[in-house]
One Martini backbone bead per residue (centre of mass of N, CA, C, O) as a GRO file, in nm:
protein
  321
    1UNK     BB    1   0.361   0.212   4.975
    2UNK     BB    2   0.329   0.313   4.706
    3UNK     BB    3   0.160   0.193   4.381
    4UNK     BB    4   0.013   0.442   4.263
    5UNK     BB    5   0.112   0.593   3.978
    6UNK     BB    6  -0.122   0.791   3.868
    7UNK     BB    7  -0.113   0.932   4.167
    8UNK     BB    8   0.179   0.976   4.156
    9UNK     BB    9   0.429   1.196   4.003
   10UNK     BB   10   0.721   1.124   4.161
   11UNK     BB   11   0.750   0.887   3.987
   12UNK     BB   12   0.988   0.629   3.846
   13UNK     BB   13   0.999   0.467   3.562
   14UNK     BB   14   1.014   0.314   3.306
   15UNK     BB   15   1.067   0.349   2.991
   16UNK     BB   16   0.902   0.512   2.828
   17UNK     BB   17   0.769   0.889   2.925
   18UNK     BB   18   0.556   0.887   2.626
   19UNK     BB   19   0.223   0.915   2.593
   20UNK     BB   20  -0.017   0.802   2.312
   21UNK     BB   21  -0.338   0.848   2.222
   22UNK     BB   22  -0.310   0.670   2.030
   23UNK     BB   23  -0.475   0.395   1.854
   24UNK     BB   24  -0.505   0.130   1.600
   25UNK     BB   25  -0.758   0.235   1.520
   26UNK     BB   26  -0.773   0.506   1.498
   27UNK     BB   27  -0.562   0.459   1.223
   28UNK     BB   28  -0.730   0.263   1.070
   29UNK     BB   29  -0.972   0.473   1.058
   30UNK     BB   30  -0.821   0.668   0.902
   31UNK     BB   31  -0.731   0.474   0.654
   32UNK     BB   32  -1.085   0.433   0.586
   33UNK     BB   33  -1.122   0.710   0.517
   34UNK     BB   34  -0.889   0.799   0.292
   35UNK     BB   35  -1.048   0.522   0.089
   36UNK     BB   36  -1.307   0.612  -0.003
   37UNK     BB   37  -1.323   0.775  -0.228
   38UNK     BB   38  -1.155   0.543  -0.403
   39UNK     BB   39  -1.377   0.343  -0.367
   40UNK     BB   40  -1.618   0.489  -0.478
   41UNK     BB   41  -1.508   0.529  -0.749
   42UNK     BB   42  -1.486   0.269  -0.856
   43UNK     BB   43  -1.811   0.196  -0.806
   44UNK     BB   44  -1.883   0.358  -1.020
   45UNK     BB   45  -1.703   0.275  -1.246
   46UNK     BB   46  -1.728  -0.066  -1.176
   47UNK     BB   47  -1.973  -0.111  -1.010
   48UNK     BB   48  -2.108  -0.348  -0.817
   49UNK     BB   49  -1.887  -0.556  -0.822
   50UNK     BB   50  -1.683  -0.401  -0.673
   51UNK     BB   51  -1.833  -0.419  -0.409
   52UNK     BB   52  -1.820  -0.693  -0.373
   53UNK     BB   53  -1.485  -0.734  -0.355
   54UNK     BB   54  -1.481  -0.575  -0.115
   55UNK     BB   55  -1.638  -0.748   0.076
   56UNK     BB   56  -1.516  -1.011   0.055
   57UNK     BB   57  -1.257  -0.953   0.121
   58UNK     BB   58  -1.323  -0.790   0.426
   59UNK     BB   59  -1.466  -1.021   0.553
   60UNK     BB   60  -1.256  -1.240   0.558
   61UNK     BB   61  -1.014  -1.090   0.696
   62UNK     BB   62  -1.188  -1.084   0.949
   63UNK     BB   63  -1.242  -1.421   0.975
   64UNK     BB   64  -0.948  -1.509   0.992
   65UNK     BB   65  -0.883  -1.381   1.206
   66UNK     BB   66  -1.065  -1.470   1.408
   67UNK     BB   67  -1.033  -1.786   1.377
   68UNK     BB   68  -0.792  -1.800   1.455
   69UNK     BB   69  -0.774  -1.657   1.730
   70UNK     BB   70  -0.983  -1.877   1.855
   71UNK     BB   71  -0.810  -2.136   1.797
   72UNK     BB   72  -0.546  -1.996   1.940
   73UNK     BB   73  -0.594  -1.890   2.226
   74UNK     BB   74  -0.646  -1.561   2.165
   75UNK     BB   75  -0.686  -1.255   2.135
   76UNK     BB   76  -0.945  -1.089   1.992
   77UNK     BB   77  -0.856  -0.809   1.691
   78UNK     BB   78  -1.027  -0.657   1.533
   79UNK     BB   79  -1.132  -0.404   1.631
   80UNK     BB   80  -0.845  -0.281   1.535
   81UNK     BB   81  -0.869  -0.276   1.155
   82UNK     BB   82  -0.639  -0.425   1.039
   83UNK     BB   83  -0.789  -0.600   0.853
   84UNK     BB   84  -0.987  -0.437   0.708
   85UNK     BB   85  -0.732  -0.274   0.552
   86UNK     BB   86  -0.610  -0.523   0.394
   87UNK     BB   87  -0.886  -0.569   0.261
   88UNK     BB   88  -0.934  -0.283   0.116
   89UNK     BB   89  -0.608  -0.306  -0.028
   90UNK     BB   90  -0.688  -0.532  -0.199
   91UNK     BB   91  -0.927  -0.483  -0.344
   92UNK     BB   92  -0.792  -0.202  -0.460
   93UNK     BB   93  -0.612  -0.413  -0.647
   94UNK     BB   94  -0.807  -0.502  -0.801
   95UNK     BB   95  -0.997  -0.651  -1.062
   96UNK     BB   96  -1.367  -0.672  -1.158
   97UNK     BB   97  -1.263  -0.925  -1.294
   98UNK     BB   98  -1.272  -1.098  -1.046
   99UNK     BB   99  -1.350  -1.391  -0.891
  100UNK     BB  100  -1.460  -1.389  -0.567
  101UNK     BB  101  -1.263  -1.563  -0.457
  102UNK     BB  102  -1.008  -1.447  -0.480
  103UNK     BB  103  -1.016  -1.230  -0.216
  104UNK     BB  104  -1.007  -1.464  -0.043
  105UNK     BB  105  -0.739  -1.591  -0.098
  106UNK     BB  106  -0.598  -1.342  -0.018
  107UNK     BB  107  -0.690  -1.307   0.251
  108UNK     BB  108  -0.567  -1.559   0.378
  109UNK     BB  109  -0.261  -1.488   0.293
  110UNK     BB  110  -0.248  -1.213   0.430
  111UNK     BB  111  -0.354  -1.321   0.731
  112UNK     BB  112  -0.188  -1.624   0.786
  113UNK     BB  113   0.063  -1.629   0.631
  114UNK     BB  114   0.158  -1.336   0.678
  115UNK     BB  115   0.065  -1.258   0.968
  116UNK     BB  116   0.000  -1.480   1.205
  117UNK     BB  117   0.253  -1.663   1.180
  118UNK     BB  118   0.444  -1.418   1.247
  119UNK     BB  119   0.216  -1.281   1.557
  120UNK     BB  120   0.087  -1.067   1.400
  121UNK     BB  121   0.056  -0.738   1.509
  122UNK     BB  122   0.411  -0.622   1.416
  123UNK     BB  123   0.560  -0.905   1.245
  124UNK     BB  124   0.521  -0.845   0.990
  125UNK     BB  125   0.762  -0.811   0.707
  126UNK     BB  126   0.517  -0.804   0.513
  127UNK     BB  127   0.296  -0.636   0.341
  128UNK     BB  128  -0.024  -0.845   0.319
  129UNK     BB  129  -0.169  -0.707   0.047
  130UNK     BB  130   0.128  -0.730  -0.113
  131UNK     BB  131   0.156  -1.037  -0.101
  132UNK     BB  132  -0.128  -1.115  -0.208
  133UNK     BB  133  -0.108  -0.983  -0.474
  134UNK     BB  134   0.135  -1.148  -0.565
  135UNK     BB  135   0.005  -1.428  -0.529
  136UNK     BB  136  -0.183  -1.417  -0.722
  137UNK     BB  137  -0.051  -1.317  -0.975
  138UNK     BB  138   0.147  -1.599  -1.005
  139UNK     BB  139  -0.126  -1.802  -0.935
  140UNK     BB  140  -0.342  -1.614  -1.143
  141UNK     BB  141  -0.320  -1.410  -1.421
  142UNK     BB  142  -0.581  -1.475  -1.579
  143UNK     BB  143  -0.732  -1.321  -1.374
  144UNK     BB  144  -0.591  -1.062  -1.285
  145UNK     BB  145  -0.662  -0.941  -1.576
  146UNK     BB  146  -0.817  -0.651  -1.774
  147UNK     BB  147  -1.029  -0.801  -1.986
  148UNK     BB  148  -1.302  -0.749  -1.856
  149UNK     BB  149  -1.265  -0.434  -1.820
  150UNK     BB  150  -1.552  -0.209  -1.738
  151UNK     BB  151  -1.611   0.100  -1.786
  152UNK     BB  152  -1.851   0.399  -1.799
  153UNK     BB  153  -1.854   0.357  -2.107
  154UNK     BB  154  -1.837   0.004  -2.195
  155UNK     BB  155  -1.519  -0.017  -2.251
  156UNK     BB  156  -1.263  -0.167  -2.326
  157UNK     BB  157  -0.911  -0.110  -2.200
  158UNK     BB  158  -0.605  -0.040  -2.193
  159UNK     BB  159  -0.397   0.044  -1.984
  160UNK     BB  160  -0.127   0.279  -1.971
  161UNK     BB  161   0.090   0.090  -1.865
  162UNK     BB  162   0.032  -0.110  -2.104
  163UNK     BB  163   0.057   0.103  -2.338
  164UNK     BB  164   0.371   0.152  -2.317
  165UNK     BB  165   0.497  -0.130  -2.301
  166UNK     BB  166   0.416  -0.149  -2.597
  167UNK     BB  167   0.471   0.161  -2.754
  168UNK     BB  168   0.232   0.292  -2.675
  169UNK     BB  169  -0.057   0.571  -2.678
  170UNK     BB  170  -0.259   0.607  -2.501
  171UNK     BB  171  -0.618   0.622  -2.513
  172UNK     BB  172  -0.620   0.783  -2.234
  173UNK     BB  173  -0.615   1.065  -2.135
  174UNK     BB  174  -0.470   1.251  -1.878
  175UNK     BB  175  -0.721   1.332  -1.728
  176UNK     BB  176  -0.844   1.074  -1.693
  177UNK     BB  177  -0.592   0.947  -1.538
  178UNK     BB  178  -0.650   1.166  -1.287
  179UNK     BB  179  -0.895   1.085  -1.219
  180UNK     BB  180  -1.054   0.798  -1.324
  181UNK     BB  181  -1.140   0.747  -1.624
  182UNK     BB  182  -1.036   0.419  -1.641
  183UNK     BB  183  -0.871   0.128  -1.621
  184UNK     BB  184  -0.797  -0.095  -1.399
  185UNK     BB  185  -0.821  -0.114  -1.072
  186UNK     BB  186  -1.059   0.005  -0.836
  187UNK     BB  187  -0.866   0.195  -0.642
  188UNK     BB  188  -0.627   0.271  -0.905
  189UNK     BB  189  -0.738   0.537  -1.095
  190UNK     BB  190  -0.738   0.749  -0.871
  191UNK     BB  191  -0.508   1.005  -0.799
  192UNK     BB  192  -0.674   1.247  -0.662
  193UNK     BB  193  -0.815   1.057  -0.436
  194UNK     BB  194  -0.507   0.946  -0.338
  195UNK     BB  195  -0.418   1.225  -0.250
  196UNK     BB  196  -0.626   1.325  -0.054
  197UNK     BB  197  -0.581   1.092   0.146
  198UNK     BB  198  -0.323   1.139   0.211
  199UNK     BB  199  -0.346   1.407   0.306
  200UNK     BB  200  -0.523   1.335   0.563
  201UNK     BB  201  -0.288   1.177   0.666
  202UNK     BB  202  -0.114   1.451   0.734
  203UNK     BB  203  -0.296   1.584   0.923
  204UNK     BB  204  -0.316   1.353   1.129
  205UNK     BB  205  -0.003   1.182   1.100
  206UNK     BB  206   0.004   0.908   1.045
  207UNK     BB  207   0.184   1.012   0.817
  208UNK     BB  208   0.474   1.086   0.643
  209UNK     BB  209   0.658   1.238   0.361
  210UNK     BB  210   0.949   1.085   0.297
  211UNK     BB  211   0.782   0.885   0.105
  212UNK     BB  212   0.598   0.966  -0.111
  213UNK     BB  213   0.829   1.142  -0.210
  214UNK     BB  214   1.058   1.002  -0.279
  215UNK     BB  215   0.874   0.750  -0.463
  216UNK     BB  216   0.743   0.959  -0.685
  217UNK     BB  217   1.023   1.137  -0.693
  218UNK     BB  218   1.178   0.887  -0.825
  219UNK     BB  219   1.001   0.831  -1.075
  220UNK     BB  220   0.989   1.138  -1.230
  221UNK     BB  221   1.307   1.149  -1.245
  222UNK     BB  222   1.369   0.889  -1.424
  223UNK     BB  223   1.131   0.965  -1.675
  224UNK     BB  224   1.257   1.226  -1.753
  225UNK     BB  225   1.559   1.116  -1.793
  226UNK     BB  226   1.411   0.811  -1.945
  227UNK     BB  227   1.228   0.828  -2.180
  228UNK     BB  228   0.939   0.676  -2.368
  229UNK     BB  229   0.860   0.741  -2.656
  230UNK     BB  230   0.605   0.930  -2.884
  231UNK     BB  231   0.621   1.199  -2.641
  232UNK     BB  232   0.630   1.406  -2.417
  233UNK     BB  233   0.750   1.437  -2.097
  234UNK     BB  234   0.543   1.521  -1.914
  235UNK     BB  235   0.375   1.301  -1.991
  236UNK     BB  236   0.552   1.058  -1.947
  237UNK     BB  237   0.529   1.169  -1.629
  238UNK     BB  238   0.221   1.153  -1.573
  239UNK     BB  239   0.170   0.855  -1.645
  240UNK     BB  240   0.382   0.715  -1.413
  241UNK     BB  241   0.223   0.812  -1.186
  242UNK     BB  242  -0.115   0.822  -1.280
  243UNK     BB  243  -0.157   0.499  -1.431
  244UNK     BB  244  -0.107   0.356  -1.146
  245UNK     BB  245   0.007   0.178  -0.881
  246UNK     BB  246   0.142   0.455  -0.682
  247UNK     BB  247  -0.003   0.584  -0.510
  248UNK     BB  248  -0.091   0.404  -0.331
  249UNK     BB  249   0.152   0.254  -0.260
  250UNK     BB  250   0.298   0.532  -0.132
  251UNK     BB  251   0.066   0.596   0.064
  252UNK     BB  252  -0.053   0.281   0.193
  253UNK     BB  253   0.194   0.102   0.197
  254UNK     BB  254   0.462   0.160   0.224
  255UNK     BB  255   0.374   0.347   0.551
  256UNK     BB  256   0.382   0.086   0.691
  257UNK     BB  257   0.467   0.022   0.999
  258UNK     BB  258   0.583  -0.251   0.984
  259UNK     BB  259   0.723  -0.231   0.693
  260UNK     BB  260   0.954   0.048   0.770
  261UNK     BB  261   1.067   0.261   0.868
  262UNK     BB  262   1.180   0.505   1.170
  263UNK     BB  263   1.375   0.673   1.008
  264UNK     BB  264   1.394   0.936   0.772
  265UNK     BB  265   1.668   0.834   0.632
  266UNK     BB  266   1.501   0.566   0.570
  267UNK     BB  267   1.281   0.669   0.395
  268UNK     BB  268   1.399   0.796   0.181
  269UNK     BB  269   1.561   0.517   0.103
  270UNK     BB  270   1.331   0.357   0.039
  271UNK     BB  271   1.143   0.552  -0.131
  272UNK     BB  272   1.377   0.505  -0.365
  273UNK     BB  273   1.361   0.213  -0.419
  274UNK     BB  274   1.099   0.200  -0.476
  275UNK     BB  275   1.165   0.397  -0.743
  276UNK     BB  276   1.364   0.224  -0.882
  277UNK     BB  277   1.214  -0.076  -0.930
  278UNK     BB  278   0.962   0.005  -1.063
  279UNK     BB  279   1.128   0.150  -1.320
  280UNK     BB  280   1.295  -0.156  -1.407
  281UNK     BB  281   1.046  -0.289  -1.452
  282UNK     BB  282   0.847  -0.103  -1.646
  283UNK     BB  283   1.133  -0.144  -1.864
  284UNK     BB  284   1.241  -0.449  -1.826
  285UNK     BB  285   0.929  -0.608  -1.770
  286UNK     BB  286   0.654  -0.803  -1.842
  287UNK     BB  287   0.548  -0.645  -1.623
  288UNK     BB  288   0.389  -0.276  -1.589
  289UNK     BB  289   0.401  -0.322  -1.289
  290UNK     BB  290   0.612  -0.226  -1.008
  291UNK     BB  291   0.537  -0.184  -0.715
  292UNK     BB  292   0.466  -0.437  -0.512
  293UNK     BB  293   0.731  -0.574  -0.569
  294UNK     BB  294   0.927  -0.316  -0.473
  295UNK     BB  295   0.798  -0.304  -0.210
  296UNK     BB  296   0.838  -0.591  -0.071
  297UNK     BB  297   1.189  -0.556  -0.126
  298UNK     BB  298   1.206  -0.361   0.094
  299UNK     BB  299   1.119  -0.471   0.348
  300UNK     BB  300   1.318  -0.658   0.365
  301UNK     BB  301   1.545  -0.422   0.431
  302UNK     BB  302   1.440  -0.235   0.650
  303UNK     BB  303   1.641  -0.359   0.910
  304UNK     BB  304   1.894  -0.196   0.791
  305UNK     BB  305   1.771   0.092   0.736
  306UNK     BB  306   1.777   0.130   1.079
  307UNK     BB  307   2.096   0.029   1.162
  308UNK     BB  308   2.210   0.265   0.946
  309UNK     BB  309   2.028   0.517   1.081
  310UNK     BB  310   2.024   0.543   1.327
  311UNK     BB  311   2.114   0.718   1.632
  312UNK     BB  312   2.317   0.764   1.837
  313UNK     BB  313   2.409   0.753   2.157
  314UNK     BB  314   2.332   0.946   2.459
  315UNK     BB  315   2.710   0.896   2.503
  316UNK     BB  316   2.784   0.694   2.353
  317UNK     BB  317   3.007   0.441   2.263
  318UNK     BB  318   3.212   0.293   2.055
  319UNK     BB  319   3.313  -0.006   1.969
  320UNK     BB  320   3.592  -0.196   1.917
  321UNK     BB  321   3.723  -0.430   1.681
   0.00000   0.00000   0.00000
């Protein structure tokens, strides 16, 4: 009897009966090629100490998987970028002055107690990056806040959505926030390079756009509907699109492969909810900004919202309570 499947295509397998050519690294390179405008633009705005958190964050991200790995006698899986990935996402989400300490201290509770502990990649709850960012934030506040962030201009000043959150008029003009030529992390400064990035994942296919479409048109429009402050509505709806961590995190934390929804119509439902909480956290809670929040919360809902979404099987009777 033949037994080499290759070579005989009568042969019939078990399913899926459908191979995809794409593997882990090529998508975590897609991801890594989308965030570099990004990146680059970050180290212009905030200087070469920049270059360093983002060194630090991914070098310790990719050792502490190795090192994980190599002591816990599994295969070591560096090489297919998604520690990479996740050390990248975390420091383009800090501030250029926090202590170089902070961004490995999140690359380890990002890779070893969110991602490793839970069984490795494809296994975690939550996406590692917005874990390890919420998690320096409430245990180290004042190190993550943006007192000592300067831009190219030389001058400290509070980002948009932190003077909106306090009932001011932001000081830097709407053109200047959507360029990045503003305060804020590292890598969410450019919304128009961070929407270049999400394009080109759209046209490789990497991501779909049901979350990024969702969770961005549901803060415009809960935005438009429930504007705040004394300035035109249409201002305060591009304040808060362009102005803060909502670009990253829509297009490339929420689309996060493990910890997203896998139908349509759970993406979209996914991407809603993420901007339900956004807008709530940033109108009614006492930090500017709510997407990692927002994401890490809906993560965890996931499960449910494949399980309701999911369509029946073809041929399938629904059992009888």
């Amino acid at each position: 009897m033949n037994t080499d499947y290759t070579k005989n295509p009568l042969t019939v397998t078990a399913a899926p009966h459908i191979k995809n050519p794409e593997k882990t690294g090529t998508l975590m390179f897609d991801v890594i090629i989308a965030l570099i405008p990004a990146t680059v633009w970050g180290v212009y705005v905030f200087g070469w100490r920049a270059l360093g958190v983002v060194l630090a964050s991914v070098i310790s991200a990719v050792a502490f998987e190795a090192i994980f790995q190599f002591f816990m006698n599994v295969p070591v899986t560096v090489r297919d970028g998604s520690a990479a990935v996740t050390g990248l996402l975390l420091a383009l989400c800090l501030p250029v002055s926090v202590p170089i300490w902070i961004p490995i201290i999140g690359s380890f509770f990002a890779i070893i107690i969110v991602k490793q502990l839970f069984g490795g990649i494809g296994k975690n709850v939550v996406n590692p990056a917005i874990a390890a960012r919420v998690f320096l934030f409430l245990a180290w506040p004042t190190q993550m806040s943006f007192s000592s962030v300067v831009g190219v201009d030389g001058v400290a000043s509070a980002t948009p959505l932190t003077a909106l959150n306090k009932g001011m008029l932001p000081a830097d003009g709407l053109r200047n926030t959507v360029i990045g030529n503003i305060d804020g992390c590292i890598g969410e400064v450019s919304a128009i390079l961070l929407a270049l990035g999400g394009l080109y994942l759209l046209i490789r296919r990497v991501i779909k756009w049901h979350i990024p479409v969702a969770y961005i048109g549901t803060v415009a429009l809960l935005a438009f509907i429930f504007p705040q402050g004394d300035m035109e509505t249409w201002r305060f709806v591009a304040y808060q699109v362009f102005g803060g961590g909502l670009m990253i995190g829509a297009i490339f934390m929420a689309t996060d492969y493990v910890t997203s929804p896998v139908t349509n119509w759970g993406r979209l439902i996914y991407g809603v909810g993420c901007g339900v909480i956004t807008i709530v956290i940033r109108y009614f809670g006492q930090y500017p900004e709510g997407v990692s929040f927002a994401i890490m919360i809906m993560n965890l809902l996931v499960w449910y919202l494949d399980m309701f979404t999911r369509p029946s099987k073809f041929g399938g009777v629904e059992k009888k309570s």
